[in-house]
mmCIF file of the C-alpha atoms, coordinates in Angstrom:
data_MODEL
# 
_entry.id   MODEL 
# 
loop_
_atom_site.group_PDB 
_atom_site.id 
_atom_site.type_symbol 
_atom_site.label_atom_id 
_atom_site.label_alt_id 
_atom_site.label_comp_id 
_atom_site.label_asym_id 
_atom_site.label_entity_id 
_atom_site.label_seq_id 
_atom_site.pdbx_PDB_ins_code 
_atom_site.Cartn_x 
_atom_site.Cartn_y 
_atom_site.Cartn_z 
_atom_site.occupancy 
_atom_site.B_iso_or_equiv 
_atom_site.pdbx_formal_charge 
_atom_site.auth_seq_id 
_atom_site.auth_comp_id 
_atom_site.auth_asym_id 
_atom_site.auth_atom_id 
_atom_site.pdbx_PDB_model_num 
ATOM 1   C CA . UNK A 1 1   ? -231.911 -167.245 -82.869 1.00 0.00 ? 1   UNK A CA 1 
ATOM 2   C CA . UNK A 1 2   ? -230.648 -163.838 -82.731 1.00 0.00 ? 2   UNK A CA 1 
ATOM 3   C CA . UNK A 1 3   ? -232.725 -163.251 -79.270 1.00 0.00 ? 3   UNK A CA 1 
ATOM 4   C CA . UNK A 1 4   ? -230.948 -166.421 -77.905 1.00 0.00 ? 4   UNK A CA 1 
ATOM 5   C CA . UNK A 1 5   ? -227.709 -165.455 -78.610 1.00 0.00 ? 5   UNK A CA 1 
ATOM 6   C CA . UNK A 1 6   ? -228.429 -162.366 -76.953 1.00 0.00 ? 6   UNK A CA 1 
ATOM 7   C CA . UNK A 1 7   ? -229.661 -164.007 -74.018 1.00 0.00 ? 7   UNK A CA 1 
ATOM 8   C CA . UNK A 1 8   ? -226.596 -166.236 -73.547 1.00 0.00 ? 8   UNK A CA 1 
ATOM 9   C CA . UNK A 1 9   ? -223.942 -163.215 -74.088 1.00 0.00 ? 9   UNK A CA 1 
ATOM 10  C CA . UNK A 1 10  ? -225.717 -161.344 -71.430 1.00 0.00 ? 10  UNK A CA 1 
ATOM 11  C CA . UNK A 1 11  ? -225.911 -164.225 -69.443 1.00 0.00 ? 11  UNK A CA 1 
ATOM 12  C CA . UNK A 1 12  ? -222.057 -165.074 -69.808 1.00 0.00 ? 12  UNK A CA 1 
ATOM 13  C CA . UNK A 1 13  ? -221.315 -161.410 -68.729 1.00 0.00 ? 13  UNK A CA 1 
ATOM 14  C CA . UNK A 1 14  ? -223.988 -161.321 -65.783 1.00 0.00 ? 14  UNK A CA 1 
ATOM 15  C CA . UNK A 1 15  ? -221.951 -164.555 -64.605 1.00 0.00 ? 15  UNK A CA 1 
ATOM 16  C CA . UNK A 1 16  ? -218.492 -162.977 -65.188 1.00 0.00 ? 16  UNK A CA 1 
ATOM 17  C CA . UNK A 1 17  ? -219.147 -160.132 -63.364 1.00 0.00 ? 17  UNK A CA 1 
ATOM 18  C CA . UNK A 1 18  ? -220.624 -161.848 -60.749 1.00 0.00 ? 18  UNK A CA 1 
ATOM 19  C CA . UNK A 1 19  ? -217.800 -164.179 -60.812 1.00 0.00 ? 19  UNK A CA 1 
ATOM 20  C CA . UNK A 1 20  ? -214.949 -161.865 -60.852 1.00 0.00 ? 20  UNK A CA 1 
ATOM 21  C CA . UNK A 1 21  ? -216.857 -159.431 -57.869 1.00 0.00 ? 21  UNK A CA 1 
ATOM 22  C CA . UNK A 1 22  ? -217.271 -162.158 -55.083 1.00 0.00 ? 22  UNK A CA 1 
ATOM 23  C CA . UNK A 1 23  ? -213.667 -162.987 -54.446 1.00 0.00 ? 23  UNK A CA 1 
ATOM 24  C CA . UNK A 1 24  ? -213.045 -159.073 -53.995 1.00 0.00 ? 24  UNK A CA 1 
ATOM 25  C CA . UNK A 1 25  ? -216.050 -159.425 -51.002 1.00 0.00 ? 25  UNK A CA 1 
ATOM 26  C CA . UNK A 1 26  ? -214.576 -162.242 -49.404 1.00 0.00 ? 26  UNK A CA 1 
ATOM 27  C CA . UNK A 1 27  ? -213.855 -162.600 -46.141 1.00 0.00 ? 27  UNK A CA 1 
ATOM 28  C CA . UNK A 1 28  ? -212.483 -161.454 -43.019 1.00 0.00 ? 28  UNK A CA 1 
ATOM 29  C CA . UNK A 1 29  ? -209.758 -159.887 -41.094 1.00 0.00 ? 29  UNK A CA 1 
ATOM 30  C CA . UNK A 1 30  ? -208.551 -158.929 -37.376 1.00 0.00 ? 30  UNK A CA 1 
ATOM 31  C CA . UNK A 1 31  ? -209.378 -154.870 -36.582 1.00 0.00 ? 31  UNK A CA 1 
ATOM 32  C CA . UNK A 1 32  ? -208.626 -155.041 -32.972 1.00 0.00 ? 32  UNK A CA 1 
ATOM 33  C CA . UNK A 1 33  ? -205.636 -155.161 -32.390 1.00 0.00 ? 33  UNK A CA 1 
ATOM 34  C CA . UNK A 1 34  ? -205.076 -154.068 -35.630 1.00 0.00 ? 34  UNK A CA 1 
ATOM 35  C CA . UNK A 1 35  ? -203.602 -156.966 -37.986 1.00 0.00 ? 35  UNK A CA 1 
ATOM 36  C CA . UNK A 1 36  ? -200.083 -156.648 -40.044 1.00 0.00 ? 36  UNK A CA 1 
ATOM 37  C CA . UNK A 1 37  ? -202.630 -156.410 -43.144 1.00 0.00 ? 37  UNK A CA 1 
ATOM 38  C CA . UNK A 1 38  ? -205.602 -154.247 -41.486 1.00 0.00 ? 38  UNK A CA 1 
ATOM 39  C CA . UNK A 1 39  ? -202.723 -151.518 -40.679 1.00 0.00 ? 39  UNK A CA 1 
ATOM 40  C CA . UNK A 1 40  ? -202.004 -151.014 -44.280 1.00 0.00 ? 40  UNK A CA 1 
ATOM 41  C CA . UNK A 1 41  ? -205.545 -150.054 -45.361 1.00 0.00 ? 41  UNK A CA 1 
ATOM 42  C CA . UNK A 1 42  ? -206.840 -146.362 -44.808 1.00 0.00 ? 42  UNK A CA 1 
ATOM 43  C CA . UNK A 1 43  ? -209.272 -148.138 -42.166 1.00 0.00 ? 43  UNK A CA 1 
ATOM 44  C CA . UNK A 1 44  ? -206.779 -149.007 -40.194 1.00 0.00 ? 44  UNK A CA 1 
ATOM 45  C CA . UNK A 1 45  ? -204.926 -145.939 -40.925 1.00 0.00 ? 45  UNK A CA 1 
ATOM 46  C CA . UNK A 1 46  ? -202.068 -146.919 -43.418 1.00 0.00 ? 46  UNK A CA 1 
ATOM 47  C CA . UNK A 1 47  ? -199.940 -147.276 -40.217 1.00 0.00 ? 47  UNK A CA 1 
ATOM 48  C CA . UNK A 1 48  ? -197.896 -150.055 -41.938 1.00 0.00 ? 48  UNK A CA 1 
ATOM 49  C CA . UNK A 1 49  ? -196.659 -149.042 -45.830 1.00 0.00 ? 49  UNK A CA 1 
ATOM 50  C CA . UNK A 1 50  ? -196.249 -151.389 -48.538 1.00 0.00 ? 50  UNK A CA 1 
ATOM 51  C CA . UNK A 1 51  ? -198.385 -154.262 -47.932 1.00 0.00 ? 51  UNK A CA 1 
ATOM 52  C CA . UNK A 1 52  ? -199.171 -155.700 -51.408 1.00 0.00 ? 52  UNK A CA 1 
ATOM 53  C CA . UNK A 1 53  ? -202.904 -156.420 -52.333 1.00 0.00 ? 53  UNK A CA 1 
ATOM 54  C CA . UNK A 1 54  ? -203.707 -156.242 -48.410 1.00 0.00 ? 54  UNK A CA 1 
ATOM 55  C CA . UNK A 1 55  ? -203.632 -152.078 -49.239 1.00 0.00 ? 55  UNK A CA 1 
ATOM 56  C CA . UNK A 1 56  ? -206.926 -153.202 -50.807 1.00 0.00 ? 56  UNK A CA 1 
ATOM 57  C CA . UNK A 1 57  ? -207.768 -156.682 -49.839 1.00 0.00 ? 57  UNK A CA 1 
ATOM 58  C CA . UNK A 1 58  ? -206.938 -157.434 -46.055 1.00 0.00 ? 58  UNK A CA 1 
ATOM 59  C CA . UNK A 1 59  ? -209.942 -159.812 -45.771 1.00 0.00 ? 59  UNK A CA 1 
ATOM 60  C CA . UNK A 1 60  ? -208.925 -162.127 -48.691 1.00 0.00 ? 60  UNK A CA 1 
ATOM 61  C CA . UNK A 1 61  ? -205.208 -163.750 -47.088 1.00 0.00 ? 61  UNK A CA 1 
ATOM 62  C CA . UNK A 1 62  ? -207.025 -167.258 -47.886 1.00 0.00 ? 62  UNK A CA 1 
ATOM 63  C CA . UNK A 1 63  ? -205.502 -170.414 -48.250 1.00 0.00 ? 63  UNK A CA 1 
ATOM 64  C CA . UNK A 1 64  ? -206.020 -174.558 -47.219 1.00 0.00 ? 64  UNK A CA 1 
ATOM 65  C CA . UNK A 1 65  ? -205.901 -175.133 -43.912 1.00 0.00 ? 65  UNK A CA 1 
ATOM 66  C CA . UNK A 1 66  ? -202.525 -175.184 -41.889 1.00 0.00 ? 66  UNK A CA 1 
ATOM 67  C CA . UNK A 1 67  ? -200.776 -173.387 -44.264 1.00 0.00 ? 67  UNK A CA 1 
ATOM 68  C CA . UNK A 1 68  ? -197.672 -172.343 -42.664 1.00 0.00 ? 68  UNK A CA 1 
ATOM 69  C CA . UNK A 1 69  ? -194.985 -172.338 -44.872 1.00 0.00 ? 69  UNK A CA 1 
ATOM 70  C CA . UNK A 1 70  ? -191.423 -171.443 -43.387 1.00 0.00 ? 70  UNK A CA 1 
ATOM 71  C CA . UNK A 1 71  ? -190.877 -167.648 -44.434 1.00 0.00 ? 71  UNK A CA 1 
ATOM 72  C CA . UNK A 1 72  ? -194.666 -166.889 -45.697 1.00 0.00 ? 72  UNK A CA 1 
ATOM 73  C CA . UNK A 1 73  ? -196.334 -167.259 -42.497 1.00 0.00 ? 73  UNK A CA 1 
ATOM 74  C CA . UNK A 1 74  ? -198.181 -163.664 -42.593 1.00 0.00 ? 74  UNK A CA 1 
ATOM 75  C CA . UNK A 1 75  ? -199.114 -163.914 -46.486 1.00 0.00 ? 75  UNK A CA 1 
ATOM 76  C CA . UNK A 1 76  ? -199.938 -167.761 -46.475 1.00 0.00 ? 76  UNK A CA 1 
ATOM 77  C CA . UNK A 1 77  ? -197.949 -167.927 -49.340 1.00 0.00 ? 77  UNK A CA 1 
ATOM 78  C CA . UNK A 1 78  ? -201.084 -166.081 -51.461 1.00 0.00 ? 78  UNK A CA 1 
ATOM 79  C CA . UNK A 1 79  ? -200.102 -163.833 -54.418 1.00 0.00 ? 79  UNK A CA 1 
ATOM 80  C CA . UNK A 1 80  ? -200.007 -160.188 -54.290 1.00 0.00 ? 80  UNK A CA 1 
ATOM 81  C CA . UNK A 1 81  ? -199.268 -160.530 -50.060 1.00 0.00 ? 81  UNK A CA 1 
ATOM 82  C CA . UNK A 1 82  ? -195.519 -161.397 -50.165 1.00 0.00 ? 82  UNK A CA 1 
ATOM 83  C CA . UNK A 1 83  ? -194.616 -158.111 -49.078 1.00 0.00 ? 83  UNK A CA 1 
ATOM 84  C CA . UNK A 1 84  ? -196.493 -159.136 -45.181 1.00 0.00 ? 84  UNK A CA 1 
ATOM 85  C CA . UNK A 1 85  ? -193.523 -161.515 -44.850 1.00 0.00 ? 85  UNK A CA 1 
ATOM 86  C CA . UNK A 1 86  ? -191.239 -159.237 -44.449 1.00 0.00 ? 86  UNK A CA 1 
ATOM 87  C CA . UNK A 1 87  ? -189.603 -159.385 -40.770 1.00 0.00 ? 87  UNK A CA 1 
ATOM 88  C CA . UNK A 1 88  ? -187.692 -157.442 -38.455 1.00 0.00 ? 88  UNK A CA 1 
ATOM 89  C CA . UNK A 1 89  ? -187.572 -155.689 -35.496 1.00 0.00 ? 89  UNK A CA 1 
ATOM 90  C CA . UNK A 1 90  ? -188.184 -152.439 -36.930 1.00 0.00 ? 90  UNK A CA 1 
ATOM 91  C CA . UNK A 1 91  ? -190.688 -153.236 -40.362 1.00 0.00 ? 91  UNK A CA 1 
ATOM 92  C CA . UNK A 1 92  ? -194.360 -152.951 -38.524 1.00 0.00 ? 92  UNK A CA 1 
ATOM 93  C CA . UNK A 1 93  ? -196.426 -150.717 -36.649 1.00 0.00 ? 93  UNK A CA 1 
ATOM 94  C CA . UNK A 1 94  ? -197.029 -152.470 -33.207 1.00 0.00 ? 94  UNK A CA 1 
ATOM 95  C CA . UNK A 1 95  ? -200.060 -152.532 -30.970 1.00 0.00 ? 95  UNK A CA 1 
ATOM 96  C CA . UNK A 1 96  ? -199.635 -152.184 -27.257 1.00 0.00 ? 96  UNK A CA 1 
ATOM 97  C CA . UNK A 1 97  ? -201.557 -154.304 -25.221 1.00 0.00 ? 97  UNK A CA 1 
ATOM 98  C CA . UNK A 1 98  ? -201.070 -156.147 -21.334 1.00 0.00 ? 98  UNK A CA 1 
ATOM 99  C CA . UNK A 1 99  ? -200.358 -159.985 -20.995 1.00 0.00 ? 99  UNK A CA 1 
ATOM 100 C CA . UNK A 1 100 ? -203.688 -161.183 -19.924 1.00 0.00 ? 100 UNK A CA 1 
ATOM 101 C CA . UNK A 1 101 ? -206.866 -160.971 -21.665 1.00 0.00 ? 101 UNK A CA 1 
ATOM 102 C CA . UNK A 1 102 ? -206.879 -159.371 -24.938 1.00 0.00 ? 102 UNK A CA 1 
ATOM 103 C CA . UNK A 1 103 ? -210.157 -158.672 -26.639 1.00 0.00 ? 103 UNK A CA 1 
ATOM 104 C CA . UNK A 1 104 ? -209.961 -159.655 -30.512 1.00 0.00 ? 104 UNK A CA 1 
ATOM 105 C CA . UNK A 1 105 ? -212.231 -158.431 -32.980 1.00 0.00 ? 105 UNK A CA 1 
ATOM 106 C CA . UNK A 1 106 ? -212.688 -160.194 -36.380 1.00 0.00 ? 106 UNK A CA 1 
ATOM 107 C CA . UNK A 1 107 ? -214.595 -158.283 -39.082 1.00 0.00 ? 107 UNK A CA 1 
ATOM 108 C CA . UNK A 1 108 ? -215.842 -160.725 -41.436 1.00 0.00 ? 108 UNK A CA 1 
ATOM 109 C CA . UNK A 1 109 ? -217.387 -159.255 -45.042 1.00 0.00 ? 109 UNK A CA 1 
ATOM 110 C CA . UNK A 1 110 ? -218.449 -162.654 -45.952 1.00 0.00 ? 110 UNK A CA 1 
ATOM 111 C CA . UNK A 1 111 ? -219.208 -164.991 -43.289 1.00 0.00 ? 111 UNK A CA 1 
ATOM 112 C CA . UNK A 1 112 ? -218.201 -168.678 -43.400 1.00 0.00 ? 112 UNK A CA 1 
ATOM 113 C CA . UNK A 1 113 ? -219.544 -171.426 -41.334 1.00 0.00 ? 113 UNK A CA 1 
ATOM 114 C CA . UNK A 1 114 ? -216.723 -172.177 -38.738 1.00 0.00 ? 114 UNK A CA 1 
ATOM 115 C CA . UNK A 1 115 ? -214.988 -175.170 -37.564 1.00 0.00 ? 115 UNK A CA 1 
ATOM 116 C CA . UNK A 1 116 ? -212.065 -173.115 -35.152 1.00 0.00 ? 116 UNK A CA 1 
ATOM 117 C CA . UNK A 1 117 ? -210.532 -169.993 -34.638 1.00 0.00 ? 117 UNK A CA 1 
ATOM 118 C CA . UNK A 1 118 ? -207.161 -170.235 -33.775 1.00 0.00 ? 118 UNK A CA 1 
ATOM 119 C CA . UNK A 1 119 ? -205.047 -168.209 -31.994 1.00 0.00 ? 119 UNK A CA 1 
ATOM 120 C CA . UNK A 1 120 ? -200.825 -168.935 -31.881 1.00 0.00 ? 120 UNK A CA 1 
ATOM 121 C CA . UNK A 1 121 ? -198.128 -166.236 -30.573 1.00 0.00 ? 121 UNK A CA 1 
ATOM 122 C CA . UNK A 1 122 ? -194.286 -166.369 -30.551 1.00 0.00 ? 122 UNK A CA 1 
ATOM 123 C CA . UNK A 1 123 ? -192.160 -168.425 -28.267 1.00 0.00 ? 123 UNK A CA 1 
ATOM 124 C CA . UNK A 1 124 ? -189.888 -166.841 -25.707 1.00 0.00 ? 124 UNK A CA 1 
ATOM 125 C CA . UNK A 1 125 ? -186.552 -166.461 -27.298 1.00 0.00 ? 125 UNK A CA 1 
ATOM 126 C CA . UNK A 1 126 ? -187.884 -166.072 -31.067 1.00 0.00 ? 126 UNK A CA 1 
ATOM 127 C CA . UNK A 1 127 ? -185.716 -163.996 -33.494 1.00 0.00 ? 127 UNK A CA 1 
ATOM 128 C CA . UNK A 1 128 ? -188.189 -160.901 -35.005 1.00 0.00 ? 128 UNK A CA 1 
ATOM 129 C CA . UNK A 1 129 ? -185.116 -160.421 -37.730 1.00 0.00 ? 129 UNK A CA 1 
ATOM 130 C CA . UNK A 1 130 ? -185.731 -163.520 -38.824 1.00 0.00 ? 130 UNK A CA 1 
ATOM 131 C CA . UNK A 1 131 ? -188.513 -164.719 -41.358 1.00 0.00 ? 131 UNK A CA 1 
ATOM 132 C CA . UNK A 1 132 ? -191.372 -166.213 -39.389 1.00 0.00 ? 132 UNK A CA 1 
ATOM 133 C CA . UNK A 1 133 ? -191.808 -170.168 -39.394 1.00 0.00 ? 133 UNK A CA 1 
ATOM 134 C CA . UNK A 1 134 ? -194.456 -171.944 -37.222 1.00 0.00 ? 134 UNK A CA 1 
ATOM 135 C CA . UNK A 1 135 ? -192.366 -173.345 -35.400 1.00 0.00 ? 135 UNK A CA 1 
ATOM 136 C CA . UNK A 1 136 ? -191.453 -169.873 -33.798 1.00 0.00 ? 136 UNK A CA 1 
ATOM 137 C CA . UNK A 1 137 ? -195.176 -170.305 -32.006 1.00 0.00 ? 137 UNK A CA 1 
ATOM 138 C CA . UNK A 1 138 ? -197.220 -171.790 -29.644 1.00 0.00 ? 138 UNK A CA 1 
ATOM 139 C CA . UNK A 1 139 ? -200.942 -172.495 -29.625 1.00 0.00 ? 139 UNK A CA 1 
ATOM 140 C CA . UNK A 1 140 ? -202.351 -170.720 -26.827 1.00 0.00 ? 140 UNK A CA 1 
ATOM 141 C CA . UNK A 1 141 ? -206.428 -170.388 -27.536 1.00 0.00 ? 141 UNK A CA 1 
ATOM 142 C CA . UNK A 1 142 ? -208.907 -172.784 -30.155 1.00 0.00 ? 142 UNK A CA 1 
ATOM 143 C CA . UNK A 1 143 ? -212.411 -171.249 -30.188 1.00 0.00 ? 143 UNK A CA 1 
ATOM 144 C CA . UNK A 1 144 ? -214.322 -174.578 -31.447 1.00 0.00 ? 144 UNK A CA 1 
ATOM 145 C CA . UNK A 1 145 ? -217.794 -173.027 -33.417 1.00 0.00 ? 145 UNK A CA 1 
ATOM 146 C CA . UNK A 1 146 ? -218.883 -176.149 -34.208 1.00 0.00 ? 146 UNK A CA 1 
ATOM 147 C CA . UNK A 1 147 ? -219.808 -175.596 -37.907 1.00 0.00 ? 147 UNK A CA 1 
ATOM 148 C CA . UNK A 1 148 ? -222.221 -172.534 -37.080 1.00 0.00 ? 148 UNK A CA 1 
ATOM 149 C CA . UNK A 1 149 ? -222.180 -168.957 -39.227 1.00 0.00 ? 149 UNK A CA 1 
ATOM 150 C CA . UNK A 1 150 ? -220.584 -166.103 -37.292 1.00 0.00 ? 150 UNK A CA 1 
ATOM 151 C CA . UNK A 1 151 ? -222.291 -162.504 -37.452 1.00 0.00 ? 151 UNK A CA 1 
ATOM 152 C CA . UNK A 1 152 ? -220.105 -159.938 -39.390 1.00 0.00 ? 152 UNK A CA 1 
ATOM 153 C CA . UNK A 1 153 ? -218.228 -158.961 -36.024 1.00 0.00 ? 153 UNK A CA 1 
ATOM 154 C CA . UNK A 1 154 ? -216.334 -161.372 -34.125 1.00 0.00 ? 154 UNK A CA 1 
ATOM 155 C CA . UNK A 1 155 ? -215.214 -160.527 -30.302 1.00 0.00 ? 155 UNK A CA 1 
ATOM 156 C CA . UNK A 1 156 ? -213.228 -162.793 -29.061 1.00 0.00 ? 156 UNK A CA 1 
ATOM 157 C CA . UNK A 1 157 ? -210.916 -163.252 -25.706 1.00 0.00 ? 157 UNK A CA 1 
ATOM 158 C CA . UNK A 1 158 ? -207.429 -165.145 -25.878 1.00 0.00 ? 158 UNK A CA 1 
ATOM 159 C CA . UNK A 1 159 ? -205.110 -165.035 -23.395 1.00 0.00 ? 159 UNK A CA 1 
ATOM 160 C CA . UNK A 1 160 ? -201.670 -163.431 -23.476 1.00 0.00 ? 160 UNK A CA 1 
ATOM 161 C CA . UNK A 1 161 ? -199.053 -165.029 -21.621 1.00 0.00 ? 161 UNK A CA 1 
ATOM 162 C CA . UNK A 1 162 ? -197.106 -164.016 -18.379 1.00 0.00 ? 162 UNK A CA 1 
ATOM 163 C CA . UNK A 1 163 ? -193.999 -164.974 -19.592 1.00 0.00 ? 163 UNK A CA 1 
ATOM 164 C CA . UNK A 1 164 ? -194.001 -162.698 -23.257 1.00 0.00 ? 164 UNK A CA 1 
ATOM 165 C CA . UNK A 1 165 ? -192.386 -159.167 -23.117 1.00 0.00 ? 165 UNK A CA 1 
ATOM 166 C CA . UNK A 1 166 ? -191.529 -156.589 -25.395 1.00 0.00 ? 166 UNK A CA 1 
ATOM 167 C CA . UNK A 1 167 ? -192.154 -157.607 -29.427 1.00 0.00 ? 167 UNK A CA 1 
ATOM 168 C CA . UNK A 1 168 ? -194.329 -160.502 -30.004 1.00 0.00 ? 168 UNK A CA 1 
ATOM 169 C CA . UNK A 1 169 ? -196.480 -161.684 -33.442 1.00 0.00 ? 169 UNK A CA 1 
ATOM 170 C CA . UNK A 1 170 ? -199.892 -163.112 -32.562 1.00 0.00 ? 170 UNK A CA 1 
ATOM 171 C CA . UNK A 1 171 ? -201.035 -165.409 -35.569 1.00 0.00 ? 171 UNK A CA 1 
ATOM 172 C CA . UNK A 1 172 ? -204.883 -165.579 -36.208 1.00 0.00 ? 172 UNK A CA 1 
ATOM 173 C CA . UNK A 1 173 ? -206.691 -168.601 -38.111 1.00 0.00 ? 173 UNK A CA 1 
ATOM 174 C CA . UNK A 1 174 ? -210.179 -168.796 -38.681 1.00 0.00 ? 174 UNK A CA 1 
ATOM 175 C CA . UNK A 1 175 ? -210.844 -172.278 -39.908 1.00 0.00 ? 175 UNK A CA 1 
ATOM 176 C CA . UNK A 1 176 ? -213.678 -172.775 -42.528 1.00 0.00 ? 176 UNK A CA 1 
ATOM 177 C CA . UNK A 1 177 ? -216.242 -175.637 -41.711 1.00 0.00 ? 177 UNK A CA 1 
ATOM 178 C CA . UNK A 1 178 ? -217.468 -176.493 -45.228 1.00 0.00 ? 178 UNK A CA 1 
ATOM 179 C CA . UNK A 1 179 ? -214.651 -176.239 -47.197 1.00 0.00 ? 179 UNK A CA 1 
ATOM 180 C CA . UNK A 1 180 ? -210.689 -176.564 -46.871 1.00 0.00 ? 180 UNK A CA 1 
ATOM 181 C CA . UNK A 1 181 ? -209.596 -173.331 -46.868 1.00 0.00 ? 181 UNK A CA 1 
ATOM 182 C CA . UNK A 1 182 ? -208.884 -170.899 -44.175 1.00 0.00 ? 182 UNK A CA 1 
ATOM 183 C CA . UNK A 1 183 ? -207.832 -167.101 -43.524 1.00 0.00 ? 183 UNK A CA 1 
ATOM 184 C CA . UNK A 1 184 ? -204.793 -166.222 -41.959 1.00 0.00 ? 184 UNK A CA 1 
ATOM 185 C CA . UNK A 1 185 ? -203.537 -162.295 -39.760 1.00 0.00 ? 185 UNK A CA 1 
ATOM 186 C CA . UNK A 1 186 ? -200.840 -161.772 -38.553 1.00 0.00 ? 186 UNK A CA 1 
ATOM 187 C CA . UNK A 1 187 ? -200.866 -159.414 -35.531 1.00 0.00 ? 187 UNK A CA 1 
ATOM 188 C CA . UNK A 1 188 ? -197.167 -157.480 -34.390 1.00 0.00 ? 188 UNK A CA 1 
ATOM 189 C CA . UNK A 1 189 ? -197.709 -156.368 -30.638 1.00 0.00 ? 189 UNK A CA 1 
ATOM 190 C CA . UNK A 1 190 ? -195.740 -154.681 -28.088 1.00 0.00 ? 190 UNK A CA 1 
ATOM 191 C CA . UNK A 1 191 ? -196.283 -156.554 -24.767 1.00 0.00 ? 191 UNK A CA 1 
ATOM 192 C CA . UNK A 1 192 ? -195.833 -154.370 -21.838 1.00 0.00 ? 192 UNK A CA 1 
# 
């Protein structure tokens, strides 16, 4: 009896270990250009300050799909990232890329299989002092993966419009397959 009990406590701390350890693994995040969350890590060179849990966690901004709640846009309203939301013209570091093709890279540290990867950026005319709301952006690339696993690094092309100058926010949505959840960047360019 006493060997059993044994058994079961180590079991029940194997499993809460285990348990507790995967969500900190999960899942994925945009390095190139460098997200809103990906900034605020010391990978991405702590170019944007107070981030919340994406100082630690930029992979894990998970929530169900189409998530876009007016305001929360760049946390997807998930605990611990409130402080992404923040908005103006001034708050984050900004990446300086072309209209055209832009090369995104996606660095997953648990790989889902993957219905879409969707790629939105600001309207002409938006408000960057303003909190961000979908309805602020347009869809302007779906990658359709048709329910296959993606390899740690994802390069991918979008393309950025003619018609954007100056401060834009690309928003990034990798759409899981088998479940209802997805992961959400935010990405704050400079469009020259």
């Amino acid at each position: 009896m006493k060997k059993l009990s044994h058994c079961l406590i180590a079991t029940i701390i194997v499993f809460g270990l285990f348990g507790f350890a995967v969500p900190g693994l999960a899942h994925g995040y945009v390095t190139s250009p460098g997200s809103r969350a990906y900034l605020g890590t010391s990978s991405g060179g702590r170019l944007n300050q107070n981030v919340g849990r994406a100082q630690w966690e930029p992979q894990s901004i998970e929530a169900k799909k189409n998530t876009f709640i007016e305001g929360k846009i760049a946390s997807a309203g998930v605990s611990g990232y409130e402080p992404l939301d923040d908005q103006s013209l001034s708050r984050w570091h900004k990446n300086s890329i072309s209209s055209g093709n832009l090369n995104i890279s996606w660095f997953l540290t648990a790989p889902h299989k993957t219905s879409t990867w969707d790629y939105y950026i600001t309207k002409p005319g938006w408000n960057p002092d303003k909190p961000l709301k979908i309805s602020d952006f347009e869809l302007i690339k779906q990658i359709d993966d048709h329910g296959t696993l993606p390899s740690k690094v994802v390069n991918q092309q979008i393309t950025i419009p003619n018609n954007r100058k100056g401060y834009n926010v690309i928003l990034a949505v990798w759409n899981i397959s088998d479940t209802v959840n997805a992961f959400y960047q935010v990405i704050d360019v400079d469009i020259r």
